[in-house]
Steps between C-alpha positions, in 0.01 A plus 500: 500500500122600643445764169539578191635170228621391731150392684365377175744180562397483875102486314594283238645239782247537705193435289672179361646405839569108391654568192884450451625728221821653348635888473345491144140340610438737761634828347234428213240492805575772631576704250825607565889476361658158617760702689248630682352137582821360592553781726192495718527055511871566631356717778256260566731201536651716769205506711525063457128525293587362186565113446736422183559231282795500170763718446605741238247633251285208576442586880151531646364606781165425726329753777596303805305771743225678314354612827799641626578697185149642525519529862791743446356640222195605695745628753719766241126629481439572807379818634474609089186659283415414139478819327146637397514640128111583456163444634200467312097418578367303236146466530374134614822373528413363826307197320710218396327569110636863494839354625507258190368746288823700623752211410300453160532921446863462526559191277318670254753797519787291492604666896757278655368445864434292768251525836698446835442547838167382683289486155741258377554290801135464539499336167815285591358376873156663577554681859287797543118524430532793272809695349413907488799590254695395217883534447651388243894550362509680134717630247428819378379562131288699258225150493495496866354878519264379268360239734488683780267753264297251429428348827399850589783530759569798704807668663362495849695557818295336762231239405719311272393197369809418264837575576751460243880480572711531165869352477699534218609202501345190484644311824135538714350333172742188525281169464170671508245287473145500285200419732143516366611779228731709767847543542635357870825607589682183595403366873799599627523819330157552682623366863763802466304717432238440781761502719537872492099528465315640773202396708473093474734483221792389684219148664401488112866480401530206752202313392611573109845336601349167717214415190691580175878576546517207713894600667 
């Protein structure tokens, strides 16, 4: 239920946690086949977290315990890495100018991405005084090895400045959101992935979680 489509419900509940909605409303969320919906809010009924109103076609359904749900979410990923695809030093991309300049790089290539981890989270709920690194989640294509040619980024392995993790599929880019000309992954996309951060990530997951998520 943790991975794969199935998670994209699990997101698409849990960034809209006082909606109600049908099979239909949040299939179209998350991007998946209604069977799939239906499937993941039976389980989920199970574990007593769903309210209901109607029958039939008609039925909907609220998130009764967001935190819980995340709570166990957060759990599944215990003890788990997120994969590294590439690292790259980009020249100045320490400066919050050269970071924008990064998101505005990519827009103009059409490259279908979006910063996570502490970069993001610092934009969500300021925590940390400075933020050494960039990650960022990113599908793979011919535009986005053009932008990383023009921001003069290089295959490093140590010294990295940008790490990129590409996915296939577009599940880690699920309710990104647009902040000052860069691409967020959603907040609780970002907790998630902090989570299995190292250093302070896991106090800047907290903090990310208390000031924005809010369950």
């Amino acid at each position: 239920m943790f991975s794969g489509r199935r998670a994209n419900v699990l997101h698409a509940l849990l960034i809209h946690p006082q909606d109600w909605f049908g099979v239909t409303d949040v299939s179209l969320r998350a991007q998946v086949a209604p069977s799939t919906a239906s499937d993941v809010l039976g389980e989920l009924e199970r574990f007593d977290w769903l309210a209901s109103r109607g029958k039939g076609p008609g039925k909907e359904r609220h998130l009764r315990e967001p935190g819980e749900l995340l709570n166990a979410w957060a759990e599944r990923l215990a003890g788990s890495t997120v994969p590294i695809s590439r690292r790259y030093y980009v020249p100045g991309l320490k400066s919050d100018a050269q970071i924008q300049r990064l998101g505005r790089v990519f827009d103009e290539h059409q490259v279908v991405y979006a910063v996570s981890f502490e970069a993001a989270a610092q934009r969500y709920a300021p925590f940390l005084s400075s933020v050494s690194q960039v990650r960022a989640w990113l599908i793979p294509s011919p535009g986005a090895d053009a932008a990383f040619a023009e921001l003069d980024a290089r295959f490093v392995t140590e010294g990295a400045n940008l790490t990129v993790i590409e996915t296939k599929t577009a599940g880690e880019l699920l309710f990104r959101e647009q902040v000052n000309g860069l691409w967020l992954a959603s907040p609780v996309q970002v907790y998630l992935d902090l989570l299995r951060g190292e250093g302070r990530a896991k106090e800047m997951a907290e903090h990310l979680r208390r000031e924005r998520i809010g369950f």
